[in-house]
N, C-alpha and C positions, 0 to 999 in steps of 0.2 A: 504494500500500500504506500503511493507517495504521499509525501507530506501536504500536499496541498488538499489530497484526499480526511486526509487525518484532520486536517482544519474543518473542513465543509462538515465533518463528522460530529464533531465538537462543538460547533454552530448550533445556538438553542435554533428550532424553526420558529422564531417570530416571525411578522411580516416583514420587517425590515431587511430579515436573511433571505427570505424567498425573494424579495424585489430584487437585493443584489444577486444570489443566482438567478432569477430569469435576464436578468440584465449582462451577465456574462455571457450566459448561452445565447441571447439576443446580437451581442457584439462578434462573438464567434461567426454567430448564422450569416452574418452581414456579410462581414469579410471575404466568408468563404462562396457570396453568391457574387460578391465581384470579382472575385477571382475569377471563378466558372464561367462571369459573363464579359472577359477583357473579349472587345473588337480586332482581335487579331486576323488578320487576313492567312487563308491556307499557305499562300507560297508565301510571306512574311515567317511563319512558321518554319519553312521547310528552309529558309534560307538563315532562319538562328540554330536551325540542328547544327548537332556535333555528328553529323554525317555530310554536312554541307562544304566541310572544309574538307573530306578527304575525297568528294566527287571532285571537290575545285584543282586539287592534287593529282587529278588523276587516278589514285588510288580505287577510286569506289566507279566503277561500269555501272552508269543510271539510263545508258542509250538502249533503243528498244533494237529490236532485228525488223527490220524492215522485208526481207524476205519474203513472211508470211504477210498475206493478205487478208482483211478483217472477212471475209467468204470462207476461208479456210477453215474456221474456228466450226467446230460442231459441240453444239449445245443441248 
């Protein structure tokens, strides 16, 4: 058990404790639906990957085979 648990534990439940916990759990909730909700764009995305630098390297084959043509594919 962390100690922060051991506090909340220890916390008579007046009203005043339950307003400060709904108000953490509130601040948490927040945070975590902006996060969820940043406008990032897909290729903005693909271009802060840590796979971005090793295509730009060379390292990483991102080209398709042209070869095949999209008729070919049996689904």
């Amino acid at each position: 058990m962390t100690i922060k648990e051991q506090l909340i534990r220890e916390i008579e439940q007046t009203p005043e404790a339950l307003l400060i916990q709904f108000m953490q759990v509130w601040r948490s909730t927040k945070q975590t639906s902006r996060v969820n909700q940043s406008p990032t764009k897909l290729s903005e995305f693909f271009r802060q990957s840590p796979l971005a630098e090793l295509a730009a390297n060379g390292e990483l084959d991102l080209s398709r085979d042209k070869s095949l043509s999209p008729d070919r594919f049996i689904l």
